[in-house]
ZAFI-464404 format. One line per field, with one value per residue: residue number from 0; x, y, z of N, C-alpha, C in turn. Coordinates in nm, 3 decimals. Each point is the difference from the previous one (the first is absolute). Layout:
N
num <- c(NUM,...) .
n_x <- c(X,...) .
n_y <- c(Y,...) .
n_z <- c(Z,...) .
ca_x <- c(X,...) .
ca_y <- c(Y,...) .
ca_z <- c(Z,...) .
c_x <- c(X,...) .
c_y <- c(Y,...) .
c_z <- c(Z,...) .
END
This chain:
82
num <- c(0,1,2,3,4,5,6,7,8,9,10,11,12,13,14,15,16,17,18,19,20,21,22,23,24,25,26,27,28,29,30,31,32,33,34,35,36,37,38,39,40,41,42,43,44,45,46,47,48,49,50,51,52,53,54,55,56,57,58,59,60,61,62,63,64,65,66,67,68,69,70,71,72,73,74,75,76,77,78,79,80,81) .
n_x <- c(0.083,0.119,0.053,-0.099,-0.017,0.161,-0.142,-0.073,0.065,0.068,-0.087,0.013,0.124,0.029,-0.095,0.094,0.137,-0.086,-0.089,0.172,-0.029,0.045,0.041,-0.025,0.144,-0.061,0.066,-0.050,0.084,0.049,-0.095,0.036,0.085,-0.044,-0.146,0.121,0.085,-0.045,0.155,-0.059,0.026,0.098,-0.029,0.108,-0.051,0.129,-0.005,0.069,0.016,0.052,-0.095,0.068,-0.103,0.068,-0.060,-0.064,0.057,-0.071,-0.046,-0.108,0.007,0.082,-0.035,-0.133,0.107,0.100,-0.099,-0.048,0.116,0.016,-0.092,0.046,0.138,0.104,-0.014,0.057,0.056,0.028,0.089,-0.055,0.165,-0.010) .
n_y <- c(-0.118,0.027,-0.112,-0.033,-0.005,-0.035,-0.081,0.017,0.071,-0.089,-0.074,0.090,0.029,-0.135,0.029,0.142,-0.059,-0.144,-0.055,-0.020,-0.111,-0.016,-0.093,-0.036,-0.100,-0.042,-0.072,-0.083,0.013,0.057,-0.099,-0.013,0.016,-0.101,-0.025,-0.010,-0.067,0.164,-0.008,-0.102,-0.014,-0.088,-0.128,-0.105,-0.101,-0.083,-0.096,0.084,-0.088,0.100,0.057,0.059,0.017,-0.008,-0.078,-0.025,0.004,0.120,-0.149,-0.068,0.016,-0.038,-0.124,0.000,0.063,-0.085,-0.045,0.069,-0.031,-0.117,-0.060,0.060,-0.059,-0.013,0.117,-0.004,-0.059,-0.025,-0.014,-0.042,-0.031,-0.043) .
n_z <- c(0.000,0.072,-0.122,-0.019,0.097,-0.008,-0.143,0.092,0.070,-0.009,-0.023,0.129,0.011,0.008,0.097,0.067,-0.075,0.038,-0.077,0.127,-0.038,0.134,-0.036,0.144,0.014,0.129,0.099,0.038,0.055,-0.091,-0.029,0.100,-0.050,-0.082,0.009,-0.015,-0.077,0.019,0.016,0.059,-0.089,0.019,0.127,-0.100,0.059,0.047,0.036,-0.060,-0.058,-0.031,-0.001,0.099,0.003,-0.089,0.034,-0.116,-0.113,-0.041,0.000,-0.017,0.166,0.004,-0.068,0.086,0.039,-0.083,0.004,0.133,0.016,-0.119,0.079,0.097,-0.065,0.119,0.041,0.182,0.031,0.091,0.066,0.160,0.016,0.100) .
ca_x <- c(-0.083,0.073,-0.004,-0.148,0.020,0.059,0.000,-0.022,0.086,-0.009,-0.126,-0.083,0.072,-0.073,-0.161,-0.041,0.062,-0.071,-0.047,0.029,-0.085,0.087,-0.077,0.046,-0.013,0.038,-0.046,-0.143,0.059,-0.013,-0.083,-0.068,-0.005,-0.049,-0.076,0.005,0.090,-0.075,0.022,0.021,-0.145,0.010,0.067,-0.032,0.036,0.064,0.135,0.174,0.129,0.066,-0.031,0.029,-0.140,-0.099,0.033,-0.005,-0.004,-0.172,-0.004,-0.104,-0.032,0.094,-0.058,-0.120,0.025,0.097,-0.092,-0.081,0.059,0.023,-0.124,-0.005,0.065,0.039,0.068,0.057,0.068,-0.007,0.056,0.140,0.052,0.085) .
ca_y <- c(0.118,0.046,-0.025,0.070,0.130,0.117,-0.014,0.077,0.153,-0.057,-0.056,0.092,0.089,-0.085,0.012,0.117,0.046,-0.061,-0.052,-0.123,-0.102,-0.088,-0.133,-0.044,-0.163,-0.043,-0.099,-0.027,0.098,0.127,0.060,0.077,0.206,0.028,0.099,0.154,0.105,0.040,-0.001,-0.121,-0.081,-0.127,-0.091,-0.111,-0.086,-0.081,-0.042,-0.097,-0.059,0.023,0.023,-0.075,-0.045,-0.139,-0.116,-0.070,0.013,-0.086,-0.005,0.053,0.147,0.100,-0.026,0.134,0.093,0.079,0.009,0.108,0.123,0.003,0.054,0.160,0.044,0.136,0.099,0.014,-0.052,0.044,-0.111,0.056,-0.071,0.074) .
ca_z <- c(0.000,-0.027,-0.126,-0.052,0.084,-0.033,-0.132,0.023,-0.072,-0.148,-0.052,-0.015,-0.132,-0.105,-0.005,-0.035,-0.113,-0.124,-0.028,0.003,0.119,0.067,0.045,0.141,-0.008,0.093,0.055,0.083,0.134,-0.041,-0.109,0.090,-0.025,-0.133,0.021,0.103,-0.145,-0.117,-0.126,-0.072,-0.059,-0.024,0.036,-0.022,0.097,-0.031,0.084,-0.054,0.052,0.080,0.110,0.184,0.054,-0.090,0.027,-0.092,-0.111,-0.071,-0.086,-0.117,0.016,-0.062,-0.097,-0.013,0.035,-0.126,-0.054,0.005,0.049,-0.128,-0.047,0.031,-0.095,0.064,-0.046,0.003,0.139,0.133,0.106,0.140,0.035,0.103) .
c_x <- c(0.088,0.058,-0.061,-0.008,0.110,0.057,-0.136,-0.004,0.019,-0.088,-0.085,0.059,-0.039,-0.137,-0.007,0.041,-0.034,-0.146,-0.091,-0.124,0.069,-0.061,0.156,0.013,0.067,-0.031,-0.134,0.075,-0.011,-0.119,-0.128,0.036,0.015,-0.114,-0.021,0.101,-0.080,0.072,-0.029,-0.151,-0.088,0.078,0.040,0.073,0.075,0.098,0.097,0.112,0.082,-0.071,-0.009,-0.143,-0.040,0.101,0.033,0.037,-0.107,0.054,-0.078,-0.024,0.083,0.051,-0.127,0.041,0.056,-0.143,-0.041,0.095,0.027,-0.163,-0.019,0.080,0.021,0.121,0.152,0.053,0.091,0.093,0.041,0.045,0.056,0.142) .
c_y <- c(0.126,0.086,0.101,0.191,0.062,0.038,0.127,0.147,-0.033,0.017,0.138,0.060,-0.024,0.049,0.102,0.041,-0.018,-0.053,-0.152,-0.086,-0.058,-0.131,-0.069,-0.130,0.017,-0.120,0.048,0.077,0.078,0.083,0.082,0.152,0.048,0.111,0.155,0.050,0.021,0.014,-0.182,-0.010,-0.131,-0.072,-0.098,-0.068,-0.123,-0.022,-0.068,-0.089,0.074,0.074,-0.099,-0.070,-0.096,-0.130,-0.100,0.086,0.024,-0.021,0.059,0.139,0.120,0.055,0.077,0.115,0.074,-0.029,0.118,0.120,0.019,0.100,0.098,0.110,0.164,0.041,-0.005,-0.082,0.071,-0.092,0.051,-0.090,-0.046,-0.009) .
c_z <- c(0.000,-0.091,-0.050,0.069,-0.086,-0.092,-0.021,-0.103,-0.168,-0.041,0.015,-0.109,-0.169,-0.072,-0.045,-0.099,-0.125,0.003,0.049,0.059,0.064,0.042,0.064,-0.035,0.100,0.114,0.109,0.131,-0.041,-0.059,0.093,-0.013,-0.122,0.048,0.123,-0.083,-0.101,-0.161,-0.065,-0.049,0.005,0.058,0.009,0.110,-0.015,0.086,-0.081,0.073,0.132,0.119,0.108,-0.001,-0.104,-0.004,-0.091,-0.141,-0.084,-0.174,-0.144,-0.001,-0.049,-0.176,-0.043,0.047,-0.095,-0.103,-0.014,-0.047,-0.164,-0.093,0.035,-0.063,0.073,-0.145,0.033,0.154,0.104,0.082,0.071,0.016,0.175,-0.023) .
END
């Protein structure tokens, strides 16, 4: 959640300069302050591999995910790294 918080300033910067729709891929801990950041539009939910809290690998699932994310055909990408 963190993460998310001090991406923040960005994303607001992002919003005001452009056009932009920001759509949020973040894990289920976090996806709780998706709706109190007025610059995001959109939150997609997912727990990846590496996140500490998921336990298992998803398989198929991850597979519908590069699904959606192919059919939504963004514009442009985004990564924080720590």
């Amino acid at each position: 959640m963190g993460d998310v918080i001090m991406s923040g300033p960005a994303m607001r910067a992002l919003k005001q300069s452009s056009s932009a729709t920001i759509t949020l891929l973040t894990s289920k801990a976090a996806s709780g302050i998706g709706p109190f950041m007025k610059e995001i539009d959109e939150v997609l939910v997912f727990d990846l591999p590496w996140v500490k809290a998921n336990d298992a690998l998803p398989g198929e699932e991850i597979f519908a995910l590069v699904d959606l994310l192919k059919r939504k055909r963004f514009d442009a990408a985004c990564r924080h790294w720590r």
